[in-house]
C-alpha positions as a Python dict, from the first residue, in 0.01 Angstrom:
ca = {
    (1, 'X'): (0, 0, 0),
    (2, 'X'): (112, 345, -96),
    (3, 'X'): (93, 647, 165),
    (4, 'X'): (-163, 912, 4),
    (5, 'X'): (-164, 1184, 311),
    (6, 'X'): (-77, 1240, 633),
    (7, 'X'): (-309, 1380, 910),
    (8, 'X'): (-208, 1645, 1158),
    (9, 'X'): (-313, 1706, 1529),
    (10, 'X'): (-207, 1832, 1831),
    (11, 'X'): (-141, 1522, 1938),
    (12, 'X'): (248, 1519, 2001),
    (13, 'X'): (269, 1209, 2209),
    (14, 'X'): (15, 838, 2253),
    (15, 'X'): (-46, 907, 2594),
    (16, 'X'): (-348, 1141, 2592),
    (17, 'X'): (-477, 1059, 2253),
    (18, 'X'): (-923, 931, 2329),
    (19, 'X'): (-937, 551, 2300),
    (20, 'X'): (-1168, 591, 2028),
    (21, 'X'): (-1262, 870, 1756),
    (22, 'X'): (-1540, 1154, 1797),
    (23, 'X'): (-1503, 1145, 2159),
    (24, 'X'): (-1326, 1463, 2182),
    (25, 'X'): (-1415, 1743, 1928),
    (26, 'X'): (-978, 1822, 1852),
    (27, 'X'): (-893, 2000, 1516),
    (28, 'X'): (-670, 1851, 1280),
    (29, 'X'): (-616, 1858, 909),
    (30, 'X'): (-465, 1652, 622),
    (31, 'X'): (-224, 1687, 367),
    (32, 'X'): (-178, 1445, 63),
    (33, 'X'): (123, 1310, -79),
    (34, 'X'): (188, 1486, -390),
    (35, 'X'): (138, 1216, -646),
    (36, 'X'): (-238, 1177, -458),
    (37, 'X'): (-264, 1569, -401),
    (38, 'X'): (-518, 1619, -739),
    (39, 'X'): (-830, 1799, -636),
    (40, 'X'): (-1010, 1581, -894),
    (41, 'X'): (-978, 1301, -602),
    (42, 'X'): (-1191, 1473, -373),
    (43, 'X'): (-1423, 1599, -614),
    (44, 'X'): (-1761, 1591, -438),
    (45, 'X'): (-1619, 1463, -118),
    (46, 'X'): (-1776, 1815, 23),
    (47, 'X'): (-2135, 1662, 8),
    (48, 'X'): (-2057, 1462, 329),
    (49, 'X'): (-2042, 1552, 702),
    (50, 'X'): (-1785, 1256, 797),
    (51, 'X'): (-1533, 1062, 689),
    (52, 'X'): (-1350, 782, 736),
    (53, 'X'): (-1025, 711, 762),
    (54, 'X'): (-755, 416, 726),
    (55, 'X'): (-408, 474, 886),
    (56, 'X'): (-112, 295, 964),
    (57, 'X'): (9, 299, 1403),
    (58, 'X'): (285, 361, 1297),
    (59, 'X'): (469, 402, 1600),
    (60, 'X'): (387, 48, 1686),
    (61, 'X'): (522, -176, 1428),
    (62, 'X'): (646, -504, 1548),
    (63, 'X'): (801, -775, 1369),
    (64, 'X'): (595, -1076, 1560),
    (65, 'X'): (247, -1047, 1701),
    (66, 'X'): (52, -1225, 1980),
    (67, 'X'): (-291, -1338, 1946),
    (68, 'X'): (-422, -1172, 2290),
    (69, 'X'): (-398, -828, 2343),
    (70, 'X'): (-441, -651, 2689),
    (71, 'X'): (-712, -400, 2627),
    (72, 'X'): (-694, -101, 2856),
    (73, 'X'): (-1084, -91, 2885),
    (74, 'X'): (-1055, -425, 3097),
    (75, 'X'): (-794, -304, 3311),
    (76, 'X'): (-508, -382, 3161),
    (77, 'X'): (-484, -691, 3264),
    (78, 'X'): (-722, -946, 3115),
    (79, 'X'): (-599, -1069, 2779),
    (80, 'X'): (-865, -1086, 2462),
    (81, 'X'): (-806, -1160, 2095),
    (82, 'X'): (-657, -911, 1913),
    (83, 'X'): (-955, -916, 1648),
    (84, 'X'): (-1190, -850, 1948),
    (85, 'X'): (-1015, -530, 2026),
    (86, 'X'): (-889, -222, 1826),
    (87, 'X'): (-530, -230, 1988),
    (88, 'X'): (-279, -101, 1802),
    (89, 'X'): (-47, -415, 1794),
    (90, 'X'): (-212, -611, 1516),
    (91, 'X'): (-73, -779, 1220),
    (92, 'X'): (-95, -510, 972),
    (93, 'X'): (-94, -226, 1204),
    (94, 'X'): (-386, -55, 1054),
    (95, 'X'): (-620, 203, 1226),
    (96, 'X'): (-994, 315, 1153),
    (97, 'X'): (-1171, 612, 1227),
    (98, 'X'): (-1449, 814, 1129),
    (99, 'X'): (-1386, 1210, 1203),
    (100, 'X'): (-1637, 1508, 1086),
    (101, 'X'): (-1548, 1694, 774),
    (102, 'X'): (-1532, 2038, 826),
    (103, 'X'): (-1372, 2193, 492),
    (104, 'X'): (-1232, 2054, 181),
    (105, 'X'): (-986, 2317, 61),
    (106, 'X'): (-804, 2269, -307),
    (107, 'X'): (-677, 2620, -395),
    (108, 'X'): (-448, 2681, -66),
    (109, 'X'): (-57, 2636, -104),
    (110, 'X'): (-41, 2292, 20),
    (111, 'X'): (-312, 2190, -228),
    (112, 'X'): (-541, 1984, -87),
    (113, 'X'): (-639, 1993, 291),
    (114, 'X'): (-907, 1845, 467),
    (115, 'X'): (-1011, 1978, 760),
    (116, 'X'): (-1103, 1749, 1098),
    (117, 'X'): (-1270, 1695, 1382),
    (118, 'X'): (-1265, 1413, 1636),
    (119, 'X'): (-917, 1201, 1540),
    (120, 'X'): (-810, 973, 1761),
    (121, 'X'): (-465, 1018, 1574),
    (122, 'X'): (-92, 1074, 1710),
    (123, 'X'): (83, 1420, 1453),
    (124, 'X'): (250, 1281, 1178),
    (125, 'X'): (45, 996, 1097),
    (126, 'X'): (32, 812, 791),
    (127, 'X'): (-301, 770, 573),
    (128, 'X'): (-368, 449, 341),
    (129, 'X'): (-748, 580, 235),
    (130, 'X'): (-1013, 772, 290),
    (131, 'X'): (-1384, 719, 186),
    (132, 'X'): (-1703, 899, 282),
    (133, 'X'): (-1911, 802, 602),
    (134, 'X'): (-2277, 635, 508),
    (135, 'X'): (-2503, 662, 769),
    (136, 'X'): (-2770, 447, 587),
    (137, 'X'): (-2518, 178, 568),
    (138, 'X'): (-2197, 239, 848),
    (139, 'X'): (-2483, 321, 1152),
    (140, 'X'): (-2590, 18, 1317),
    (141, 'X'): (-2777, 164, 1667),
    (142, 'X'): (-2894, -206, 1716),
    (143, 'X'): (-2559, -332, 1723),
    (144, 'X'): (-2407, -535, 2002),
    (145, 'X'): (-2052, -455, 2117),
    (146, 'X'): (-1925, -687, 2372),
    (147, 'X'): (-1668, -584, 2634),
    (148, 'X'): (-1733, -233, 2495),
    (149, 'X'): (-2076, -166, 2512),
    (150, 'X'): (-2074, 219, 2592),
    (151, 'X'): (-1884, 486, 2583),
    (152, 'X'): (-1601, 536, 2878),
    (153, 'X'): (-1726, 683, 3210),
    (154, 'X'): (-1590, 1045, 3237),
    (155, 'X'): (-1445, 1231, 3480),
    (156, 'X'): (-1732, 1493, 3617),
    (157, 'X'): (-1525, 1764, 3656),
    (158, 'X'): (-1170, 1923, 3580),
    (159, 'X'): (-1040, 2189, 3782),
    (160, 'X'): (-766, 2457, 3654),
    (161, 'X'): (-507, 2497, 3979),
    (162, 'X'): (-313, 2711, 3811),
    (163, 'X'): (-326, 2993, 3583),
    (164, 'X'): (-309, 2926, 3237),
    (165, 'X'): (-62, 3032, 2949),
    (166, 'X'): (-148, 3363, 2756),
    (167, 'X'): (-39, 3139, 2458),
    (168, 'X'): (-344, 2902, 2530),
    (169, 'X'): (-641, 3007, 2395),
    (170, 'X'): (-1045, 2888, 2502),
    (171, 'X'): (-1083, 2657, 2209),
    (172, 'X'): (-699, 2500, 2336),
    (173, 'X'): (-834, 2505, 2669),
    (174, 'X'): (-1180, 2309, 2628),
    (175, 'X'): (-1030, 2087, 2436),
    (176, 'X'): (-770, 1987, 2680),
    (177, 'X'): (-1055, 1984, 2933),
    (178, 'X'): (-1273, 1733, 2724),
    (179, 'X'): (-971, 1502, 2666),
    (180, 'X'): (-901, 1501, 3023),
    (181, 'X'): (-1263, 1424, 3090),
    (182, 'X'): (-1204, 1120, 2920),
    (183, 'X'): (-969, 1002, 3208),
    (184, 'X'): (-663, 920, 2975),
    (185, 'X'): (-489, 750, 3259),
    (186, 'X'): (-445, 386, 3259),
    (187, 'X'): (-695, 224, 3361),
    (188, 'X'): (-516, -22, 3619),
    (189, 'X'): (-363, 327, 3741),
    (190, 'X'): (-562, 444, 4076),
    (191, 'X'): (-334, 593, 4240),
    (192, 'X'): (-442, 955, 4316),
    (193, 'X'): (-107, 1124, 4429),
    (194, 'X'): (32, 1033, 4147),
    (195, 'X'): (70, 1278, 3888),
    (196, 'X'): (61, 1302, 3520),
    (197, 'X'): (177, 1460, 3218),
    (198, 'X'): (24, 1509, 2882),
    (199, 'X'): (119, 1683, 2627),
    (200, 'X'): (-134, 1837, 2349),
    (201, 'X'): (-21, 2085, 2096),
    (202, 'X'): (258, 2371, 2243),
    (203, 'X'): (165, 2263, 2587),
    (204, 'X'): (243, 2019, 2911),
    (205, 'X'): (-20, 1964, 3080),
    (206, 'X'): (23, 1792, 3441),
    (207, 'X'): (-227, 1638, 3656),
    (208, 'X'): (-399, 1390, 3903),
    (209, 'X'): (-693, 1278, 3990),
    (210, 'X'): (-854, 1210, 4338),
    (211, 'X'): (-1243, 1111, 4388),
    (212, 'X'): (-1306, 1151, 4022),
    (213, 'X'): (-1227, 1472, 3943),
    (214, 'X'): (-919, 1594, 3794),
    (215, 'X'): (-676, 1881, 3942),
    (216, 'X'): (-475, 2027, 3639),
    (217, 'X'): (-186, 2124, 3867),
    (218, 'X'): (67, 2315, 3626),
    (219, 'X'): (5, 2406, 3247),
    (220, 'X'): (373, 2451, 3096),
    (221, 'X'): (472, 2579, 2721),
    (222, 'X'): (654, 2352, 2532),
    (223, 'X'): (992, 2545, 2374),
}
């Protein structure tokens, strides 16, 4: 398979990134490879509200693989087939996920860009495809999903400690909030002195949580 774009987020390092797409509304855009950057391939691609995406983790190639995976929605520590789960460590190290459309650009100086919402998707990232998002066809409300029946329990609230960069602005700033709603800690990690770092974007974010909430202790620019 040939690389056709990359996709680009705020998303500097794994740790922090939502388990799943759409769970956190982060910006992010793509840029194609220049033998794939022809506007005539996106032609009409405007018409739809989501899309989705096929991409390569590739920061976890191995050479072997193991049938059981550890998911982190179990607690780390009960092993499930790989094929059950969407862990990153599978044979052919390929990731799927639908993200809303926002803009389809052609004219800019990059060419074209595609405009995001909701990747679950480290900076950098590699892109196999991309095809449209069919909600006649892709929704299944019905469906049953085993192990991973509904969405993670979130944290209730997050509460600033410190004062804030003048670099970060609100939309940085409820973003970081909604990611660290999403409790991005492992989830065999309890322990509530412990603190955390995450980076998103230009920042460092560090933090811990005690009695489900989280206590954003420092907020530190990244030079």
């Amino acid at each position: 398979m040939e690389i056709i774009a990359y996709i680009h987020t705020d998303f500097k390092e794994k740790f922090g990134i939502p388990r799943q797409s759409g769970l956190v509304e982060n910006k992010g855009y793509i840029t194609f490879t220049l033998k794939y950057n022809n506007a005539d391939a996106v032609r009409g691609l405007e018409q739809f509200s989501h899309i989705w995406l096929i991409w390569d983790f590739s920061k976890a190639h191995k050479k072997d693989w193991s049938p059981t995976v550890r998911p982190p929605r179990l607690g780390g520590n009960k092993r499930i087939g790989v094929f059950a789960t969407r862990s990153p460590f599978r044979p052919n190290s390929l990731g799927l996920s639908c993200v809303r459309l926002v803009k389809v650009e052609t004219e800019g100086p990059q060419g074209i860009v595609l405009y995001v919402e909701g990747a679950d998707i480290l900076d950098g990232t590699p892109i196999f495809d991309i095809k449209p998002y069919l909600a006649y066809a892709d929704s299944k409300p019905d469906a049953l999903c085993g192990f991973a029946s509904h969405a993670p329990d979130e944290i209730k609230e997050v509460v600033f400690q410190c004062e804030l960069p003048l670099q970060m602005d609100w939309d940085t700033e409820k973003t970081v909030t909604e990611i660290l709603m999403q409790d991005p800690r492992p989830s065999y990690q309890d322990d509530e002195e412990k603190v955390y770092g995450m980076r998103y974007g230009d920042f460092e974010i560090k933090f811990r949580v005690q009695q489900q909430k989280i206590y954003v202790a420092r907020v530190d620019v990244v030079r």
